[in-house]
Legacy VTK file of the C-alpha trace (Angstrom):
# vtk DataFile Version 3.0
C-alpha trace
ASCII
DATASET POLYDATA
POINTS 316 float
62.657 50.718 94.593
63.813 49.330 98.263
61.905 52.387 100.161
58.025 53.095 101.136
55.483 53.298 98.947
54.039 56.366 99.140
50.420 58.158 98.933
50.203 61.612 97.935
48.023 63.659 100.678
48.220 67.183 99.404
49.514 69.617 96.965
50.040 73.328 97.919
50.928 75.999 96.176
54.241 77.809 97.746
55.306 80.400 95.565
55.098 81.104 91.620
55.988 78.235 89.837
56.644 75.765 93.095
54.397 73.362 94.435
54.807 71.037 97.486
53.707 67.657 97.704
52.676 66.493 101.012
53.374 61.928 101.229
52.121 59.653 103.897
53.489 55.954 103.678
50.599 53.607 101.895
50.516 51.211 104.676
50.339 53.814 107.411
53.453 52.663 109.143
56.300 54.942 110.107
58.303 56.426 107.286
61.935 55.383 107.583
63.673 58.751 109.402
65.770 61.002 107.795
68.382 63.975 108.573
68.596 67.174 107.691
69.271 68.180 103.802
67.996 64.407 102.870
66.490 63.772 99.870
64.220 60.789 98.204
64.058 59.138 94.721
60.681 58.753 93.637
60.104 56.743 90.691
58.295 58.545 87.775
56.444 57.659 84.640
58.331 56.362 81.840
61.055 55.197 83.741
62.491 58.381 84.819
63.182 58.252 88.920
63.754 62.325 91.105
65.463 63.181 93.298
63.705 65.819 95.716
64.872 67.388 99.135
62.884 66.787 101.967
61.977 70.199 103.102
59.919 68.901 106.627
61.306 69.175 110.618
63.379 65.506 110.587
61.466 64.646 113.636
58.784 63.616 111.976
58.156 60.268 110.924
54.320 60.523 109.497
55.264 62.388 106.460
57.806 63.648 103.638
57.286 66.368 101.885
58.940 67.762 98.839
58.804 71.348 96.609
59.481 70.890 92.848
60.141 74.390 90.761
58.115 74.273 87.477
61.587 74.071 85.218
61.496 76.414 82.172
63.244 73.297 80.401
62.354 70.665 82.113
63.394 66.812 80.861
60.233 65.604 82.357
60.189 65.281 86.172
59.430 69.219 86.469
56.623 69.164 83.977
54.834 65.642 85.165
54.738 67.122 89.006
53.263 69.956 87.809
50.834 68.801 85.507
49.248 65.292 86.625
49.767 63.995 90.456
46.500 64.023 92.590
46.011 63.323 96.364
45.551 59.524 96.572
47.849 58.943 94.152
50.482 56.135 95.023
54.756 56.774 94.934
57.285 54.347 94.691
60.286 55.490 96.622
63.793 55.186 97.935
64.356 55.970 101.684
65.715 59.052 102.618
69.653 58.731 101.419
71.872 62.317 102.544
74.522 63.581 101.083
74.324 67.516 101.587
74.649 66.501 105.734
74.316 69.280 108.176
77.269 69.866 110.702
75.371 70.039 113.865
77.677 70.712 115.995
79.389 74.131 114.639
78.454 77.252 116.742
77.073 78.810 112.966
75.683 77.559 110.172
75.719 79.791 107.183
73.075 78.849 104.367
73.192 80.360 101.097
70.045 79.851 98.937
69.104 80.104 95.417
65.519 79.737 94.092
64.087 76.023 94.739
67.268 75.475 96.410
65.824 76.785 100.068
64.508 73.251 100.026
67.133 71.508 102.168
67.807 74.445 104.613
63.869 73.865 105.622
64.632 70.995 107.627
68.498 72.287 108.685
66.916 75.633 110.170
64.444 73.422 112.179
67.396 70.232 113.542
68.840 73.624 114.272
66.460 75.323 116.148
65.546 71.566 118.105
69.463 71.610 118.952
69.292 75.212 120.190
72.132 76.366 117.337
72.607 79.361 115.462
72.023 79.891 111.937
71.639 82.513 109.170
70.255 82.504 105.954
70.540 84.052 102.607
67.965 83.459 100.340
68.296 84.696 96.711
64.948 85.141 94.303
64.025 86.808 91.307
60.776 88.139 92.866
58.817 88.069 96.308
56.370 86.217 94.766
58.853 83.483 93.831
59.787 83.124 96.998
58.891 79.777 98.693
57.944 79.127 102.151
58.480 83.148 103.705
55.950 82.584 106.195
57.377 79.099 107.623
60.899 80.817 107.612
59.842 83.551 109.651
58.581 80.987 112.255
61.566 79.484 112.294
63.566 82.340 112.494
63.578 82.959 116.473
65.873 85.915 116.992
64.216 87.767 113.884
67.338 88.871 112.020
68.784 85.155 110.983
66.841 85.177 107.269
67.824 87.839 104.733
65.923 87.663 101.827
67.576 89.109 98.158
64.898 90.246 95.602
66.402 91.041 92.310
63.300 92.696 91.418
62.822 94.789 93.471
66.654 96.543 93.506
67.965 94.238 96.425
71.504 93.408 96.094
72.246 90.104 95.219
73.883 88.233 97.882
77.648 89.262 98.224
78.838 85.598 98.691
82.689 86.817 98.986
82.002 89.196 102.138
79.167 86.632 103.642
82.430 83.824 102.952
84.954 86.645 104.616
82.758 87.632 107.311
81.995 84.043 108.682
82.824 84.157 112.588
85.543 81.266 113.185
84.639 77.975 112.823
81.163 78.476 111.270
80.145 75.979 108.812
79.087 77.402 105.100
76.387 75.636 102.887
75.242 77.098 99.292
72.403 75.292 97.170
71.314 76.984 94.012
72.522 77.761 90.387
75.866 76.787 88.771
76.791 80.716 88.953
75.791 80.620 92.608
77.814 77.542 93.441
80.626 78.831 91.388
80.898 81.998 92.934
80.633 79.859 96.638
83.194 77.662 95.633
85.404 80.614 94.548
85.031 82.529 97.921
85.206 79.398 99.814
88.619 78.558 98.361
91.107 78.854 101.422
88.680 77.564 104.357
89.061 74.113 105.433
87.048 71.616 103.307
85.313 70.007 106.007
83.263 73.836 106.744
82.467 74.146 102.898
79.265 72.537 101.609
77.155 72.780 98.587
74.193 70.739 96.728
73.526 71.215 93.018
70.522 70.775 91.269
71.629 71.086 87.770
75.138 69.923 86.030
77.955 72.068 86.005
79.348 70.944 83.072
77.924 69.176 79.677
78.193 65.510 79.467
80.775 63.752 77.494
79.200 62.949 74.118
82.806 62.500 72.466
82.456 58.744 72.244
85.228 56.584 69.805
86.040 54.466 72.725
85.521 50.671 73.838
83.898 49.951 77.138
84.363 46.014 78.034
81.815 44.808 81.169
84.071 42.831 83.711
81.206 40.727 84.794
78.953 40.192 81.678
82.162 40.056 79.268
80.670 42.354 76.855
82.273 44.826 74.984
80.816 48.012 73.646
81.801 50.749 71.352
80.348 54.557 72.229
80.160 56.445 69.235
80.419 59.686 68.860
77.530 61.588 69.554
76.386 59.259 72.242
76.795 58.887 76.316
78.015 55.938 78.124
74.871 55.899 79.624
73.036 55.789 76.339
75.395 52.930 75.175
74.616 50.909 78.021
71.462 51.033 78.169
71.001 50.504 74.838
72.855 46.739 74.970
70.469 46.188 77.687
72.633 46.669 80.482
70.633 47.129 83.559
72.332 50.331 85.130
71.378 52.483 88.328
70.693 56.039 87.312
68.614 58.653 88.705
69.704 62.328 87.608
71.486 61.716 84.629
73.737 64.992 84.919
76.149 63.422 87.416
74.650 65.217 90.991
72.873 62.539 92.317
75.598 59.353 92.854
73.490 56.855 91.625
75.122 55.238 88.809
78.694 55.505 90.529
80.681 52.083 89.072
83.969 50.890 89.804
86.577 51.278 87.083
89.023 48.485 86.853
91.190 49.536 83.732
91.028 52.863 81.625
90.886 57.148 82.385
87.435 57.970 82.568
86.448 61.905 81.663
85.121 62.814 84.869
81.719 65.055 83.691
80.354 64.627 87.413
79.870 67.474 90.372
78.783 64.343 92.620
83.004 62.758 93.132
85.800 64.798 95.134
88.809 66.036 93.631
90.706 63.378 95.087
88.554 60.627 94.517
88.394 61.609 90.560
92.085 61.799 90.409
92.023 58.202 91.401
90.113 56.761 88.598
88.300 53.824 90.761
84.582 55.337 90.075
83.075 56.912 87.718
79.786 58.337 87.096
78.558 56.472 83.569
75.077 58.827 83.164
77.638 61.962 81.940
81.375 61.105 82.500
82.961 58.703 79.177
86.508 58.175 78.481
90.186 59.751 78.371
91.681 55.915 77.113
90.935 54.145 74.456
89.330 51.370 76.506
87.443 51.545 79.695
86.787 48.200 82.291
83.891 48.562 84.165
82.665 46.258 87.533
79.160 45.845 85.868
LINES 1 317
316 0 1 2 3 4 5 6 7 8 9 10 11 12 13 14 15 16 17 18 19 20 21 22 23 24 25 26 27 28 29 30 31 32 33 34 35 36 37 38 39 40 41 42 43 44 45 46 47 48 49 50 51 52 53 54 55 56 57 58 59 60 61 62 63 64 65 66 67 68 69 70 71 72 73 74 75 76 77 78 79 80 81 82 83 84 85 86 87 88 89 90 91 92 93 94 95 96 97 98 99 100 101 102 103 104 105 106 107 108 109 110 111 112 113 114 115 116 117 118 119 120 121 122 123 124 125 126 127 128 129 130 131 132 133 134 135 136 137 138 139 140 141 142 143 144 145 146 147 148 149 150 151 152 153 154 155 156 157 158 159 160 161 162 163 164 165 166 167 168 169 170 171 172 173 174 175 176 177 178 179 180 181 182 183 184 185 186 187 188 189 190 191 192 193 194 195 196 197 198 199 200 201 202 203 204 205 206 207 208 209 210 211 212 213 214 215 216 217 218 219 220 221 222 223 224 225 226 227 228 229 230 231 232 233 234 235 236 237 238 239 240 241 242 243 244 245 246 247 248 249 250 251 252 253 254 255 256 257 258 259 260 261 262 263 264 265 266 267 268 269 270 271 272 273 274 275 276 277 278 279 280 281 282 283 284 285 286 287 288 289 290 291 292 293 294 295 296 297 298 299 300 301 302 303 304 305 306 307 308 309 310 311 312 313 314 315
C-alpha cells in the first residue's frame, strides 16, 4: 500500500458488538490529513484489504481511528478485528481517500444513521461544529446498548436537540425517512449511511431533490454479484483472453489467470477495482458508479459487475 504504516495504540469497547481501534503512524510523523466521511484501506491477513471510516475530528493529524461492527456473517475483516489485533501491532495502509464528502457550506446538514454506519457523521458533526454549521442527526439502533459513541455525540451536540436517537427495542419509532426527506428546510443537504433497506427507503424519499443535496455511503452490496458467466473477457494490454464460466465472477476469473487486479470490498462500494472498458456491455452489479456513468459503459467494477455481450475488452 502507498499510505502510512500504522501502529495500533488502543482498542475500546464502544457499544455491543463494536470496537474502535485507535492508530498512530509507525514513524511518528504526521498522518497524511483527511476530510470529513474519509475512510482508509488497511491491508489484512490473507490478502484481504478494509475499508473503515475514520470516525476522529479531521483536525487531527496524530491519529486515525476506526469502529468495526462484529458482522453476524462476516467474510473475514469483521471477525479478524475482533478476534486478534493488539496495541503495538503494525498496519499497512492507504491514505485517507473520500468519497461520502461533506457539503460544508449548506446552512443544514441532515444525517441519517444506521447501526455502524454513525461512523462517518463522527467527524462531519465535529468539521461542522469547527465551521460553526448546523446539523441534525438520526441515529437508528436495535438497542441502547448497541449504540456507539452516545456520550461523544452528546458533546458534540451543542444546542442539545440536534441528535435523535431511534431504539427499536425499546418501542421508538423507527426513523420516518419520508417526513425527515419532506421536512428538510430549503437547501439543506441530506446524507444516509446504513442498511440496504435504509438506503433504499433514502433514495426513495430523496427522489425529486436535486442530486447534488442527496448523499449516501453503503457498507454492504445492494445487489448480488453477477455469477452468470458464458462470456469472453480479452485484456487490451496483456493480450489475454479469458472465458468466465458460469458460476464464477470476473473477479474470480482474473485473478485466477494471475492477473494482478486492485480490489478492496469485493461487493462493488468501495471503487477500487474500477477498469476502463474498451469494447463490450458490462452488467453493472456496483452501488459505487452513477446512473449516468453506468449507462456509458467506459468503467466497470470487475469484483461484482460481468457481462451483457458476448465479449468484454478491458484496459488491464
Amino acid at each position: 500500500m502507498s499510505g502510512p504504516q500504522l501502529l495500533l495504540r488502543q482498542l475500546r469497547r464502544e457499544a455491543e458488538g463494536i470496537v474502535s481501534y485507535e492508530f498512530v503512524s509507525a514513524g511518528g510523523a504526521p498522518l497524511p490529513a483527511f476530510t470529513a466521511g474519509a475512510h482508509i484501506d488497511l491491508q489484512l491477513p490473507g490478502g484481504l484489504q478494509r475499508s473503515y471510516s475514520l470516525v476522529n475530528d479531521p483536525s487531527e493529524r496524530h491519529r486515525y481511528v476506526i469502529a468495526v461492527d462484529r458482522a453476524a456473517e462476516s467474510r473475514g475483516g469483521s471477525a479478524w478485528m475482533h478476534s486478534t489485533p493488539r496495541p503495538g501491532d503494525g498496519f499497512a495502509s492507504s491514505v485517507p481517500v473520500n468519497d461520502f464528502p461533506l457539503y460544508e457550506d449548506a446552512p443544514l446538514s441532515i444525517f441519517i444513521a444506521g447501526g455502524i454506519g454513525i461512523t462517518p457523521f463522527m467527524a462531519m458533526a465535529a468539521r461542522l461544529n469547527t465551521l460553526g454549521r448546523a446539523w441534525r442527526l438520526h441515529y437508528a439502533v436495535r438497542s441502547r446498548q448497541r449504540a456507539a459513541y452516545l456520550q461523544e455525540l452528546n458533546a458534540l451536540d451543542r444546542s442539545g436537540t440536534a441528535v435523535n436517537l431511534h431504539c427499536t427495542s425499546e418501542n421508538m419509532a423507527r426513523p420516518d425517512i419520508a417526513a425527515i426527506v419532506r421536512e428538510a428546510p430549503a437547501g439543506s443537504h441530506l446524507y444516509c449511511c446504513g442498511p440496504n433497506g435504509m438506503l433504499d427507503a433514502f433514495t426513495s424519499a430523496c427522489s425529486g431533490l436535486p442530486s447534488q443535496r442527496v448523499h449516501l455511503e453503503r457498507f454492504s452490496a445492494s445487489q448480488e454479484a453477477a455469477t452468470d458467466g458464458g462470456y469472453e473477457v480479452r485484456l487490451a494490454r496483456s493480450g489475454k483472453t479469458l472465458n468466465v464460466e458460469a458460476g464464477r465472477t470476473l473477479l474470480d476469473t482474473l485473478l485466477d489467470a494471475g492477473v494482478t487486479v486492485q480490489y478492496s470490498c469485493s461487493q462493488g462500494i468501495c471503487g477500487t477495482c474500477c477498469t476502463p472498458v474498451l469494447e463490450g456491455t458490462p452488467d453493472h452489479r456496483d452501488d459505487y458508479l452513477t446512473h449516468e456513468e453506468k449507462a456509458a459503459n467506459q468503467a466497470m467494477m470487475v469484483c461484482c459487475s460481468g457481462s451483457l455481450s458476448a465479449r468484454l475488452v478491458l484496459d488491464i
